[in-house]
C-alpha positions in Angstrom: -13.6 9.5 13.7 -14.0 6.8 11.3 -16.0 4.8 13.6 -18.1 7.6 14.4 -19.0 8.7 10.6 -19.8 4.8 10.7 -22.4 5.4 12.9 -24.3 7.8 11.1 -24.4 5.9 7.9 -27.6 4.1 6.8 -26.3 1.4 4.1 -23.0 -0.4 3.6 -22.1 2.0 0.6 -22.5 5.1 3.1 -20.6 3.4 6.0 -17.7 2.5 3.6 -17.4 6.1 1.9 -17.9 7.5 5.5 -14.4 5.8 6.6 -12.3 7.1 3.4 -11.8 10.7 4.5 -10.4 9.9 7.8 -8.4 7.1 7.3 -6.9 9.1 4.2 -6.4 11.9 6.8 -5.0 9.5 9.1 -2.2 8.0 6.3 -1.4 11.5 4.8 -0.6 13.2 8.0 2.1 10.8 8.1 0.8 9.1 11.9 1.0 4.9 12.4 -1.1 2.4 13.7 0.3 -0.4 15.5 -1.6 -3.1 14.6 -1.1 -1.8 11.0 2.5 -1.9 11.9 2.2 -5.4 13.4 1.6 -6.4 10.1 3.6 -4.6 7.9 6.8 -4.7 9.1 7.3 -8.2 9.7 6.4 -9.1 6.3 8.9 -6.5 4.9 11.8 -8.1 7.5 10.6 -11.6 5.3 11.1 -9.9 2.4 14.4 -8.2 3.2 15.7 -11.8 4.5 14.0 -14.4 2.1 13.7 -12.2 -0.7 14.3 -13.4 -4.1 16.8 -12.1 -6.2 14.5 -11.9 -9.2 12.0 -9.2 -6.5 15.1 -7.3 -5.6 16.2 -6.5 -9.2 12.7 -5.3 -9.9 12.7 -2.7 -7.2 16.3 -2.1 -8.1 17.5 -2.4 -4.4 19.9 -5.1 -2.3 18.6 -6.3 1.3 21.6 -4.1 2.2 19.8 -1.0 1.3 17.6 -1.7 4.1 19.9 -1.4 6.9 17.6 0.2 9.8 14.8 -2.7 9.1 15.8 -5.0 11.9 13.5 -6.8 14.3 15.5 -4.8 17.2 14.5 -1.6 15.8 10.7 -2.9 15.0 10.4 -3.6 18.6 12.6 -0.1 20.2 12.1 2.0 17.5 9.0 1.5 16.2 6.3 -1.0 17.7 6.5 0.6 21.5 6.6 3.9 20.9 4.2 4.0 18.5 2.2 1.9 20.8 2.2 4.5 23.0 1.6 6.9 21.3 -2.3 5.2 19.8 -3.0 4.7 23.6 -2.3 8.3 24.5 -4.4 9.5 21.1 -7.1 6.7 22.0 -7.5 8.0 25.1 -7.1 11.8 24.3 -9.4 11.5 21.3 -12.2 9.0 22.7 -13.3 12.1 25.7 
């Protein structure tokens, strides 16, 4: 959707207020993005593992608070079927 608001707008101004609205639908609806998660989630596993103590007193947490965020589960749990599942919107969507 936010490629095809894109489309419509004239200057860079419109094209970038034309992507708000469905990305923000996008986020609050609570769905992921793979790539997004690509990126996200790795750099919280390098957090959780080479995390300072100084960052982990600031958020008031331990890297054992974190139990779940594993590279096992970003691959099972998270990165396929979430994969998946922006293939089968893609496609659904894209008709």
């Amino acid at each position: 959707m936010a490629v095809w608001m894109c489309y419509s707008a004239r200057s860079t101004v419109d094209k970038i207020l034309a992507i708000i609205p469905p990305i923000a639908a996008f986020v609050a609806a609570g769905f992921e993005h793979s790539i997004a998660n690509m990126y996200f989630i790795p750099i919280a596993l390098l957090i959780k593992q080479f995390g300072t103590a100084k960052f982990f007193e600031t958020i008031q947490k331990t890297p054992a608070d974190f139990p779940h965020l594993t590279l096992n589960n970003f691959f099972l749990v998270n990165l396929v079927p979430v994969t998946i599942g922006n293939i089968i919107g893609g496609a659904l969507m894209s008709d």
